[in-house]
C-alpha positions in Angstrom: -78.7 -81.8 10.5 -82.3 -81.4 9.3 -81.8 -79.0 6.0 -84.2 -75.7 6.6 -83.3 -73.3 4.1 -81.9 -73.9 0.2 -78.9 -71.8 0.3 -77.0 -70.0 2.4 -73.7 -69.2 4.2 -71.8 -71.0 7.2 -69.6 -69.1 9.3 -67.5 -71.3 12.1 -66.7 -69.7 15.6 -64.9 -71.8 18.2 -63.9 -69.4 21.4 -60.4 -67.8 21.7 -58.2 -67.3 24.6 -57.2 -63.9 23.0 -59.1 -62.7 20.0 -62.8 -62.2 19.7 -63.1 -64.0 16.4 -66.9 -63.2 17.7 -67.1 -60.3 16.8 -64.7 -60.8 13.5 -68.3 -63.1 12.5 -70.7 -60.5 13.0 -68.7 -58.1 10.9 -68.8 -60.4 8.2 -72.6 -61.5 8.5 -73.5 -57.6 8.3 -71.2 -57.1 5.3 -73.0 -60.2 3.4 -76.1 -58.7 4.0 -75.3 -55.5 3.1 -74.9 -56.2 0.2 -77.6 -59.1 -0.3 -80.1 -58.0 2.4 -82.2 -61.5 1.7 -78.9 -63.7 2.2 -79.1 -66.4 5.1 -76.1 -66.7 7.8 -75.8 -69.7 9.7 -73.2 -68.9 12.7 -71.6 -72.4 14.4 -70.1 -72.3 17.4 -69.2 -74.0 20.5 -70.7 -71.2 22.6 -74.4 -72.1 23.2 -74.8 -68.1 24.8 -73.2 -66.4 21.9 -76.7 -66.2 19.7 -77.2 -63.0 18.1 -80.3 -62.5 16.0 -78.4 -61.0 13.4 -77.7 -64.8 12.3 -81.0 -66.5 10.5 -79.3 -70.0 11.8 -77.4 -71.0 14.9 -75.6 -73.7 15.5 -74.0 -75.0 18.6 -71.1 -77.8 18.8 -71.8 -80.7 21.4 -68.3 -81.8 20.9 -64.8 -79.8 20.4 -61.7 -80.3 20.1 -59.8 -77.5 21.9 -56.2 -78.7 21.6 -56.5 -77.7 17.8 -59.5 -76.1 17.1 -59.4 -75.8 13.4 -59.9 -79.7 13.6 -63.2 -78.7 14.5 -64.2 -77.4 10.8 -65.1 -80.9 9.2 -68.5 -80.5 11.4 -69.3 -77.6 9.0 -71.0 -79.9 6.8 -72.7 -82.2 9.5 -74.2 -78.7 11.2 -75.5 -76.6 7.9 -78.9 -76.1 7.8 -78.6 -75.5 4.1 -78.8 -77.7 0.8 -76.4 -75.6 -0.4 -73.5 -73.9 1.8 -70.6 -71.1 1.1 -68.4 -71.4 4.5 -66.2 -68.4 5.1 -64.0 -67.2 7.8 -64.4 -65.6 10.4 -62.0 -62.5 9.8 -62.8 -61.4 6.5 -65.5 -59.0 4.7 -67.2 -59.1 2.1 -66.8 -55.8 -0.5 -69.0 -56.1 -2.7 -71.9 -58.6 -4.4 -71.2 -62.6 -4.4 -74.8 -63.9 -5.1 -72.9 -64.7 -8.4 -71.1 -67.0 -6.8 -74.0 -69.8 -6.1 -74.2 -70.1 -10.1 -70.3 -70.5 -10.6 -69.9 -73.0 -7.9 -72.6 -75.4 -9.2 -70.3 -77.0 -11.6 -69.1 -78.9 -8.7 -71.0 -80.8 -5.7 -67.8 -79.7 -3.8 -65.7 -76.7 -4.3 -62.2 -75.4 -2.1 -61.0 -71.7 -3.5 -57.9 -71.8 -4.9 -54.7 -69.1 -4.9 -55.5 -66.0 -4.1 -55.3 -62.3 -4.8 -53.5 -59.1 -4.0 -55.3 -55.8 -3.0 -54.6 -54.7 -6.5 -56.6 -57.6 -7.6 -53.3 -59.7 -9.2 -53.4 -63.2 -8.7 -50.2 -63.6 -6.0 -47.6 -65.6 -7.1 -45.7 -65.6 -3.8 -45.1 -68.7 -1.6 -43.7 -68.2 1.0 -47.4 -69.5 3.2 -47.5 -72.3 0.6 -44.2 -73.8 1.2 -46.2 -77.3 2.5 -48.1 -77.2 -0.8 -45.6 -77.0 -2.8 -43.4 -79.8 -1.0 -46.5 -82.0 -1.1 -48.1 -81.6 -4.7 -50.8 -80.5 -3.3 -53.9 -78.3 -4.6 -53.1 -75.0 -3.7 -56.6 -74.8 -2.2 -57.7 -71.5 0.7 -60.3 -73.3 3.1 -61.6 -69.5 3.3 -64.2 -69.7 0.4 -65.7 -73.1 0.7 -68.9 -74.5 -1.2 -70.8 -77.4 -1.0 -74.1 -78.9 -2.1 -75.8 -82.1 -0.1 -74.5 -84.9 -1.9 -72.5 -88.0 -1.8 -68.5 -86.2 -3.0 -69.4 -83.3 -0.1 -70.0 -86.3 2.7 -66.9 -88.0 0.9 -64.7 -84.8 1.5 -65.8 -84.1 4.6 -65.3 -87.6 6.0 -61.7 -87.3 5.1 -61.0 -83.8 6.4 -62.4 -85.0 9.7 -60.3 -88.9 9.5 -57.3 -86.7 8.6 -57.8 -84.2 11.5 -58.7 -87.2 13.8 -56.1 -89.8 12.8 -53.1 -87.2 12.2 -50.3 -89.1 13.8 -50.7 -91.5 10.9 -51.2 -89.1 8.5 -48.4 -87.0 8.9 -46.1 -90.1 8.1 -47.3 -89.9 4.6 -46.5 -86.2 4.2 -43.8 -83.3 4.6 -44.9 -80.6 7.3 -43.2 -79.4 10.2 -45.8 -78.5 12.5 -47.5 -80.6 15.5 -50.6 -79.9 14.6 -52.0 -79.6 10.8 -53.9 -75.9 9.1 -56.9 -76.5 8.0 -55.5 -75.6 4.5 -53.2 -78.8 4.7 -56.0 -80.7 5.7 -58.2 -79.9 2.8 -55.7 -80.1 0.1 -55.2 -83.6 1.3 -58.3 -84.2 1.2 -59.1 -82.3 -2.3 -55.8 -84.7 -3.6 -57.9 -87.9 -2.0 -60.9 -87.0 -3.5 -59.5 -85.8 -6.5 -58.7 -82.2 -7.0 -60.9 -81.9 -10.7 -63.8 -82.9 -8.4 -63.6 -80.5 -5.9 -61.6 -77.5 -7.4 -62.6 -74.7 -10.5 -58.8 -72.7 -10.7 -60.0 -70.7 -13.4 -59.1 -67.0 -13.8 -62.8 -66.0 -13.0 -62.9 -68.1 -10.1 -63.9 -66.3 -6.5 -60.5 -65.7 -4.6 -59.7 -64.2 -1.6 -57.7 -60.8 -1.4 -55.2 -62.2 1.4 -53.7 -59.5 3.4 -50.3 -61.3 4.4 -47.1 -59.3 4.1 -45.7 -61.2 1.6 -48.7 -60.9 -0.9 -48.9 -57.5 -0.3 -45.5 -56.4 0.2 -45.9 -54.3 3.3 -42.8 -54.4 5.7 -44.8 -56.2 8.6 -48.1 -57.9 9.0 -49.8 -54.5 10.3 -50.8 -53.9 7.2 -53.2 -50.8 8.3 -50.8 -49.4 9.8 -48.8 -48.9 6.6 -51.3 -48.8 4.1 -53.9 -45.8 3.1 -57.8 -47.7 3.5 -61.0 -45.9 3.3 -64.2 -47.6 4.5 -67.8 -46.5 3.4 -71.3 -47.7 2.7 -69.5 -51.1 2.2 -67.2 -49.7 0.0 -63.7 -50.5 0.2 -60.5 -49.0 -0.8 -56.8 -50.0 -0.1 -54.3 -47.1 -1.3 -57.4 -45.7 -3.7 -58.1 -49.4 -5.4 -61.3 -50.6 -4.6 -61.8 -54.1 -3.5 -64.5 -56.7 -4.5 -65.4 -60.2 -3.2 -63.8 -61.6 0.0 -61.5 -59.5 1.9 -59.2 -61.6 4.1 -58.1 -59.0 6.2 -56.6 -61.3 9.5 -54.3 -59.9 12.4 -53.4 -56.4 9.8 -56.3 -54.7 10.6 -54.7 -52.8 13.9 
């Protein structure tokens, strides 16, 4: 893909049979902007009648894998306009200013986020969603906050995620997991170990993180976390039971 703009952010889209992930993308895209107003979005998708001009970028798939769409994410870095690309998901927000970020992520051509964070901001220590780390060794990488610069470790990581996705029958022999179809998570700590992890990881305490809204990070009884929690929501301001949330809020299925 013909590179258009320095820097920017990539946000993947492929349709849903139940959710409107959709609209989960335009939330995002006005909550980057909010609070960096000159920031570029680049929305990929496989629906060529979902552009919305609040995306400076669009981007549509000419080939998808449906049966498991996260194998879809390794075209990420085939489809950014950008020289330099932060990919985030779909269904989180953004709380307050990242245009830090760009200047912590240069230390690396490639860099996968890794742990994450509570609403109160403590890094979690919980595993039960990172049992298939654990049993592999694995870096304890969150595909969520994704960075990349043109260059030849980002084509190198990318060409695995997309051999592992593609070739997983064979790949699975080599590894403990217990479902049919890989996470995208697996996928890139496979790929992070391949490449090696000190190339394309920075786990240091000041290091972007998600805040990861699953019930067993966050203690809640069930994975309705707004139905159990106390959140307040203005002028991009964002507070869970009075504590007020920065960076990349990963607020998934909870949010009902």
């Amino acid at each position: 893909m013909k590179i258009v703009d320095e820097q920017g952010y990539v946000i993947l889209v492929i349709k849903h049979p139940t959710r409107d992930y959709f609209d989960c993308a335009r939330t995002l895209c006005k909550t980057i902007k909010m609070w960096d107003p000159e920031a570029q979005v680049c929305l990929i998708t496989d629906q060529p009648q979902a552009n919305d001009p609040i995306y400076d970028h669009y981007r549509v798939l000419t080939s998808v894998d449906y049966e498991n769409p996260w194998a879809n994410d390794w075209q990420v870095y085939r489809q950014s306009p950008f020289r330099e690309t932060i990919k985030l998901e779909a269904d989180m927000m953004i709380t307050s200013p990242i245009d830090h970020w760009w200047d912590l992520f240069r230390h690396r051509d490639v860099v996968v986020s890794t742990g994450c964070r509570d609403f109160y901001g403590n890094l979690s220590s919980n595993r039960h969603y990172r049992k298939f780390i654990d049993q592999n060794n694995l870096p304890d990488v969150y595909n969520a906050i994704t960075y990349w610069r043109v260059s030849e470790t980002a084509r190198e990581f990318f060409g695995w995620v997309r051999d592992i996705f593609q070739n997983w029958k064979e790949f699975r022999k080599t590894v403990k997991y217990a479902e049919e179809v890989p996470s995208t998570d697996f996928v890139y700590a496979m790929a992070a170990e391949i490449v090696g992890r000190e190339r394309v990881t920075m786990p240091f305490t000041s290091y972007p993180q998600i805040v990861h809204m699953k019930r067993h990070i966050i203690g809640t009884e069930t994975e309705r976390w707004g139905q159990e929690l106390v959140w307040e929501y203005k002028n991009g301001n964002l507070r869970i039971n009075t504590v007020a949330q920065h960076g990349a809020f990963h607020y998934g299925r909870g949010w009902s």
